[in-house]
N, C-alpha and C positions, 0 to 999 in steps of 0.2 A: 388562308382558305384551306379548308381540309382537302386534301390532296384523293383522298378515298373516296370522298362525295362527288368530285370531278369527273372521277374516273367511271364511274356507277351514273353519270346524267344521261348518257348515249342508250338505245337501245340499239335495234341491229342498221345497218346504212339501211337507205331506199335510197330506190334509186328514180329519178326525176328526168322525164321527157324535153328538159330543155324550158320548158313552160314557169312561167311566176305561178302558177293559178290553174286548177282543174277544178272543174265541177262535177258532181257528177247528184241527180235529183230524184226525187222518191216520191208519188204524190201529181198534183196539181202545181205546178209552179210557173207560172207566166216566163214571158221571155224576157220582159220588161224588168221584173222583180231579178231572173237571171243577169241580166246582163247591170243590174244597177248590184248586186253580190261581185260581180268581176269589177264593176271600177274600183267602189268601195276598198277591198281588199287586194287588190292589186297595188292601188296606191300605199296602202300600211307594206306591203309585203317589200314594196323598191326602196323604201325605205331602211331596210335591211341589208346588214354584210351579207354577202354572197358564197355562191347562190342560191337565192331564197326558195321555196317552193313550199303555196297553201296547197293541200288537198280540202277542198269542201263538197261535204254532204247536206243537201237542202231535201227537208222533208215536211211534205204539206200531210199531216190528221186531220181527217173530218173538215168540217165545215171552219171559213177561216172566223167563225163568229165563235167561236168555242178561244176560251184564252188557252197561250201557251199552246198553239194546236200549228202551231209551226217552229221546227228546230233545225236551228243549224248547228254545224258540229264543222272545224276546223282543225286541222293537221300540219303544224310549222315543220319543216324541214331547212337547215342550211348545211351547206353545202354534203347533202345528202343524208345528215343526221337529222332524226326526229329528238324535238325540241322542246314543243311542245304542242298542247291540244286543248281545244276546249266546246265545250255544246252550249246554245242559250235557246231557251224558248221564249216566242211571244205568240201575240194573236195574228203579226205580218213576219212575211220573210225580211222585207226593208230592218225594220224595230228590231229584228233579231241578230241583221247582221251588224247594225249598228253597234249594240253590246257587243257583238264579237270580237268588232276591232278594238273594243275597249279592253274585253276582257283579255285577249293575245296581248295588250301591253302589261297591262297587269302581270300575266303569264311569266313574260323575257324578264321582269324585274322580280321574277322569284326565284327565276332560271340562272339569275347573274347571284341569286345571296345565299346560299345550301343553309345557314342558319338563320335566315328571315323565318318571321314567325306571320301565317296569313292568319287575315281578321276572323275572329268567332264570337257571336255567330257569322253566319257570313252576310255579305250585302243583299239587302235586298233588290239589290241592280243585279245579282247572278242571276235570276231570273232561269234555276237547272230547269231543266225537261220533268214532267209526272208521268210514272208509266200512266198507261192506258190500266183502266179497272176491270179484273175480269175475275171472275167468281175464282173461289181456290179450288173446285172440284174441277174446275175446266182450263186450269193451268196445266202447262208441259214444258218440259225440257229440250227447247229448241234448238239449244247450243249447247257443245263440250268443246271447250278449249282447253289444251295439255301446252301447259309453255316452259319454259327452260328459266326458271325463278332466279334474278337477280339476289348475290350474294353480296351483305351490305349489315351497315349497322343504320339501326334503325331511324336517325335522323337521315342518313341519305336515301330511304326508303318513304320518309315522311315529303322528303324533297321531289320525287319521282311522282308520290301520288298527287302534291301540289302542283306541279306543270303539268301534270298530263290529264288536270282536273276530274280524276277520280274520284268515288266514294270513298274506296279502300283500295289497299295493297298488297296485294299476298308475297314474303319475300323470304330467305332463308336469313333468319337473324344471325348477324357476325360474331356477333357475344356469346351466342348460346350454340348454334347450330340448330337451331327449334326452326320449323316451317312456321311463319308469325304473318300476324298483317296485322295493319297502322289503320286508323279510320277517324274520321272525324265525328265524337261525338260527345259529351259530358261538359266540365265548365268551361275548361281550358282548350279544349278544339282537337288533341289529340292523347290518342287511346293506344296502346300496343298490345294486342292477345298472340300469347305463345301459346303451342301443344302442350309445354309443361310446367314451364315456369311462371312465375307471377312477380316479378323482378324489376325495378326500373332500368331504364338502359345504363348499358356502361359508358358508354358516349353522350349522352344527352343532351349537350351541348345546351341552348339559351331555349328549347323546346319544352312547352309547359306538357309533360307527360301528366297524363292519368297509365295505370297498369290495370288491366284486366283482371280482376283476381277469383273468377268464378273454372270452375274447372269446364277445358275446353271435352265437348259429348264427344265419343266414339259414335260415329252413327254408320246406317248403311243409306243410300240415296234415296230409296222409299223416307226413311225415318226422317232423315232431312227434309225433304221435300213438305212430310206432314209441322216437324217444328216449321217448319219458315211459313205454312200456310197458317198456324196460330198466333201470328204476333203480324204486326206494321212494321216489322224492321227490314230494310233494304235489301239485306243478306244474314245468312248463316255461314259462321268458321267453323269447321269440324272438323275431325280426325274418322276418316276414311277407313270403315273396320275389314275394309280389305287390303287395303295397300297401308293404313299404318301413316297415311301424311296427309299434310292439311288442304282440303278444301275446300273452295267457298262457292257457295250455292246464291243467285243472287238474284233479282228483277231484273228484267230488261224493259223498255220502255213499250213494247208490244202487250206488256200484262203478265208475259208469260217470264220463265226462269231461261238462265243460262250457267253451267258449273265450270269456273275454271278448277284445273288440278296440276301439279306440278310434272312435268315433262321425267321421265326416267333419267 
């Protein structure tokens, strides 16, 4: 087992109130539906080496007759390391948590192989969340997140966006020292865009790469914002024409945008 991919699974400790299980709810959400989300995963969670601890977000959209208009999002922690994560949407909270628990084992058996390769496309039991549709003149930038970018090669970065069921990963590539992010998208399920390079990785291990090979935009956050308003794509990667490092500009499930950038 790669010893550097091990090392790169953990992000920062949390720390856990003693609890298997917190909820915490957005929306419309019965007590009943609450409290049938607490056995549900309580029970997957004891099942776990210790000490385990889900964080879950239940969140009711609209009306529950709309599909996918309820998402849960879970948060594995053991013994105070996050683990992994994941979101499922359906048209009930029940049906949703129920892939949850599916999809969190799915999760720990990707979490246990740094060179497992996950299915693509993917199943159609993922059942991700759709943002919300909201016109592109009436988008905004809700959120800026600045984080401290895991330094990795890129299969251990591929492994990071898989447990923690990401679209993509912004990371500093180990090979290169490029600010890069991995994404699932073309034949083989995963893709890696650097700031400069066009290069397959040097570690690549049993991971069917595609390489980016279109030159990554210098843009300013206006410029971005109007690219990502002309395409269907998730997010935009670009090089930040003031700071010079890569950022990704992305949907968040409200309709609107959120930009991570790398932490100084």
């Amino acid at each position: 087992m790669n010893t550097q991919c091990v090392s790169t699974r953990f992000s920062v400790p949390r720390d856990t109130d003693g609890q298997v299980l917190s909820i915490e709810s957005v929306g419309e959400v019965s007590a009943a539906d609450r409290s049938y989300v607490r056995r549900k995963l309580t029970s997957l969670a004891e099942t776990l080496p210790g000490p385990p601890h889900l964080r879950v977000r239940l969140t009711a959209n609209g009306s529950s007759a709309e599909p996918r208009s309820r998402v849960v999002q879970a948060n594995l922690s053991i013994d105070g390391w996050q683990i992994a994560r994941t979101q499922v949407a359906e048209s009930g909270i029940r049906q949703a948590t129920y892939l949850t628990a599916w999809r969190l084992e799915e999760q720990l058996k990707r979490a246990a192989d740094p060179y497992g390769v996950r299915a693509w496309p993917e199943s159609p039991c993922r059942h991700r969340p759709e943002p919300i549709w909201v016109r592109p003149s009436d988008r905004y930038i809700v959120r800026r997140k600045s984080v401290q970018l895991m330094r990795s090669d890129p299969v251990a970065a591929a492994w990071a966006m898989d447990t923690m069921d990401y679209d993509f990963h912004l990371f500093v590539n180990a090979d290169t020292g490029e600010d890069s992010v991995v994404y699932r998208v073309g034949p083989t399920g995963y893709r890696l865009a650097s700031l400069y390079s066009a290069t397959m990785p040097a570690t690549g291990g049993c991971i069917p790469w595609t390489v980016n090979v279109h030159p990554i935009p210098t843009l300013t956050l206006p410029q971005a914002v109007d690219r990502l308003n002309e395409t269907d794509l998730p997010f935009r990667f670009f090089k930040d024409a003031e700071s010079g490092r890569g950022n990704v500009l992305y949907h968040r499930l409200d309709g609107h945008y959120a930009l991570l950038t790398p932490a100084d």
